[in-house]
N, C-alpha and C positions, 0 to 999 in steps of 0.2 A: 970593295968594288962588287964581290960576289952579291953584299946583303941590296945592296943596290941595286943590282940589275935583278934579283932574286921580285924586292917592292916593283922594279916595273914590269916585272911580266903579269905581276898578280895585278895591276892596274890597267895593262893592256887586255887582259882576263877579261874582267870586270868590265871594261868599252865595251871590248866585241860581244858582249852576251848581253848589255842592254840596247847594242844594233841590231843584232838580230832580235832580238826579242820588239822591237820598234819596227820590224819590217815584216814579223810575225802576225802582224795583224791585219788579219784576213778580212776582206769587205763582208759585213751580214749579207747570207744568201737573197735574202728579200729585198737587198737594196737597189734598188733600179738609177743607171747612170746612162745618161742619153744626150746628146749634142742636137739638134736640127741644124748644125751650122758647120758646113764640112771645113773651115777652118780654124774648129775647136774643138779641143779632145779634153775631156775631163777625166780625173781620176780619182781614186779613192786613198786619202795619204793615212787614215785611221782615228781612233775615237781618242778627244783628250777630256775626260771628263765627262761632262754629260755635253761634248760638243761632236758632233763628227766631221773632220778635216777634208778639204775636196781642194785640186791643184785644177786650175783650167790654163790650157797651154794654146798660143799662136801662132798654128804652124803653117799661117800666108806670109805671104811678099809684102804684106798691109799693115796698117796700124788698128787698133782695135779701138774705135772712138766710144764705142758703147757696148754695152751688150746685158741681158737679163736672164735671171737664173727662175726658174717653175720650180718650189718646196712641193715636194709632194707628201700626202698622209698616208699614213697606214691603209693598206688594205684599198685604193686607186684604182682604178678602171680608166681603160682608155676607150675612145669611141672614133673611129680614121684614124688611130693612130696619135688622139691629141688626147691630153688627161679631159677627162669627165667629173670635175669635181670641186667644179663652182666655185663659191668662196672660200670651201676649204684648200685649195690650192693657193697657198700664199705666191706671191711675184716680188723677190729683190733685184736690183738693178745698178748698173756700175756706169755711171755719166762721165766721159772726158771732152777732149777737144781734138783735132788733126795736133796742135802741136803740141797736146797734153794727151799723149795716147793711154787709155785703160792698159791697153798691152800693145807694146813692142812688138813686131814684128819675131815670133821665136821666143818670145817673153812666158811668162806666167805669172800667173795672181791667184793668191792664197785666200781659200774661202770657208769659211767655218760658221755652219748654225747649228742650234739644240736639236740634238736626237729628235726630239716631239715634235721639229718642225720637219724633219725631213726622214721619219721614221719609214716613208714609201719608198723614198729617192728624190734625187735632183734631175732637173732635164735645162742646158741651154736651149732657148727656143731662138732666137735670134740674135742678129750684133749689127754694129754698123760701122762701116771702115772707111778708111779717110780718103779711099777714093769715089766718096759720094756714092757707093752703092749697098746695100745689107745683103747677108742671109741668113737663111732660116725661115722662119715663116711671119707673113707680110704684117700681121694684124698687132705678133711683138715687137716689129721695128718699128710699125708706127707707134705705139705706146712712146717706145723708147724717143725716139724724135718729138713727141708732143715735149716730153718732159724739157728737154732740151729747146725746143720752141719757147715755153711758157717762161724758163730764166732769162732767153735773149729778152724776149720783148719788152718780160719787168726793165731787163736791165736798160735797156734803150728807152726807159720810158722818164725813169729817173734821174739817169744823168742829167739831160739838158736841164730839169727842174733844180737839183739841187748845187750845175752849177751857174745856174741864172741869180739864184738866193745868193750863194757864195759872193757874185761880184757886183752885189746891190750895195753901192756905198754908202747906202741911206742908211740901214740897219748895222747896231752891234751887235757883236758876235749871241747875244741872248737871244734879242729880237728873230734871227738871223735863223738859230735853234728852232724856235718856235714857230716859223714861216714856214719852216722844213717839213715838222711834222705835219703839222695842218694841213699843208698839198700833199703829202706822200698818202694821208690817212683818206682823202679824197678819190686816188687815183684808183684808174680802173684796172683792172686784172683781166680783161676778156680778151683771146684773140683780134684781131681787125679782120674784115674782111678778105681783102689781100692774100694775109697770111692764109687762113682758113682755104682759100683757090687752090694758092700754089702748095699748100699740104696735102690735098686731094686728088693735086695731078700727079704729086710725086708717089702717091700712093691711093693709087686708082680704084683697088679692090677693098679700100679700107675708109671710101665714101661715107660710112655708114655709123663710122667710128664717133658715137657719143662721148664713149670713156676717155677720147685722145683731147678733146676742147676740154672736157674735167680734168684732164693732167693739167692741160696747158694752163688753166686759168689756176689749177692747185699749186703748180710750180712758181708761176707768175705770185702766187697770194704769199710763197715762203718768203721769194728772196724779197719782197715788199716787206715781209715782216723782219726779216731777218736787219735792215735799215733802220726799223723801228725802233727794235730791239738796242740795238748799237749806240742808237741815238738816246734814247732814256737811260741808257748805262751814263753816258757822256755826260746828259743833264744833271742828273743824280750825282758825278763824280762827289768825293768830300773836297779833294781839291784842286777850285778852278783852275788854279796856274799850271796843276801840273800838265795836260795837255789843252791844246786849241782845237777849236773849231776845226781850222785850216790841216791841220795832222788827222783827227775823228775821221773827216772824208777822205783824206790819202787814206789811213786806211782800211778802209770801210769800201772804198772802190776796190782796191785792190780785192780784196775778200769776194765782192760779187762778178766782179771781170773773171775771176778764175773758173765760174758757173758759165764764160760765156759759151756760143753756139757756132762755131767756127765752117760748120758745114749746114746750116738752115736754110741757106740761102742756093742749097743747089739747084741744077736744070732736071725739071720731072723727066727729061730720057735716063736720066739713071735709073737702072732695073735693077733688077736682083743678081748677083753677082753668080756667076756658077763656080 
């Protein structure tokens, strides 16, 4: 029993000196961490590799339906307060839904890129919460909403197309294939006008917003490809039997409903949350 408990001390040893040594790892002086979103606190959890680990925590009442992260580079300059530094400032981004929250209310989500991308620091600039309002600063929620825009509208655009084909009893299921592509390869990718209004009301100071219709139509161009994509796998299979048509689109829908847009549709009095 002695030699026993003798191995687990030296094994409890051994934990506690590679937790400390794991909680030893002090943020690089240089590294700039910054929220604009007072309902987001980021932290530094340390370097695994050539990766550096960052925790973002959700300390509202709210669901966290989106939100975007600013990489910043070495050596950065800020000008009011915002990085100064063009395309070298990379933008990743986290898309949910109100019943697919990015973060929980009190949640967090684990974020990790290369040293080289974010040898300046990170900064949340905005989020969007499921009670139809954002914060942070207006110009990254709207980003963030275009994206999110541009997959409803692919999605809503598709459906009814592929399942108008689906219940064309004139076509077999090859024909059927082929009908599919040829209208999807057709379809347009651009906002409607409509939409373009009420995303302008919703965000009044962000009229001016080029890059946000270039999401919308980049977003709208994946999940189109992404059907494409699905679809040629399908065709291609080696064998036919093994799936149908009618499964391909179960699940291939399901797959893009997950991109859908649960809050697009809100009333432009939604402000910016305080």
């Amino acid at each position: 029993m002695r030699r026993i408990i003798k191995g687990m001390k030296a094994v409890l040893a051994f934990c506690f000196l590679c937790f400390t040594t794991a909680w030893a790892q002090d943020m690089p002086s240089n590294l700039v961490m910054e929220s604009s979103v007072p309902s987001v606190q980021i932290s530094f959890l340390g370097q695994d590799g050539e990766h550096y680990r960052f925790s973002v925590k959700n300390v509202s009442d709210h669901g966290i339906t989106a939100f975007n992260v600013r990489l910043l580079p070495a050596a950065f300059q800020k000008i009011a307060g915002k990085p100064a530094c063009d395309v070298r400032c990379a933008e990743t981004g986290e898309l949910g839904t109100k019943s697919r929250a990015v973060i929980a209310p009190g949640g967090t989500f684990l974020l990790s890129y290369p040293v080289n991308l974010v040898a300046g620091g990170v900064m949340v600039e905005a989020a969007l919460l499921d009670d139809d309002s954002f914060q942070g600063d207006e110009h990254a929620a709207a980003r963030l909403l275009a994206q999110k825009i541009g997959f409803q509208a692919e999605h809503d655009r598709i459906l009814p197309i592929v399942s108008r084909i689906m219940s064309d009893t004139r076509l077999d299921e090859p024909n059927k294939a082929i009908q599919i592509r040829q209208e999807l390869e057709l379809l347009s990718v651009g906002p409607d006008p409509a939409t373009i209004q009420r995303f302008q009301e919703r965000f009044s100071n962000s009229v001016d917003c080029d890059t946000c219709t270039q999401l919308m139509e980049g977003t709208a161009m994946n999940e189109k490809q992404v059907v494409l994509t699905k679809l040629e796998q399908f065709i291609s299979r080696e064998n036919p039997a093994e799936t149908s048509l009618a499964q391909w689109w179960e699940g291939t829908k399901k797959n893009i409903t997950a991109y859908g847009c649960d809050d697009c549709e809100a009333s432009p009095r939604n402000q910016q949350s305080k």
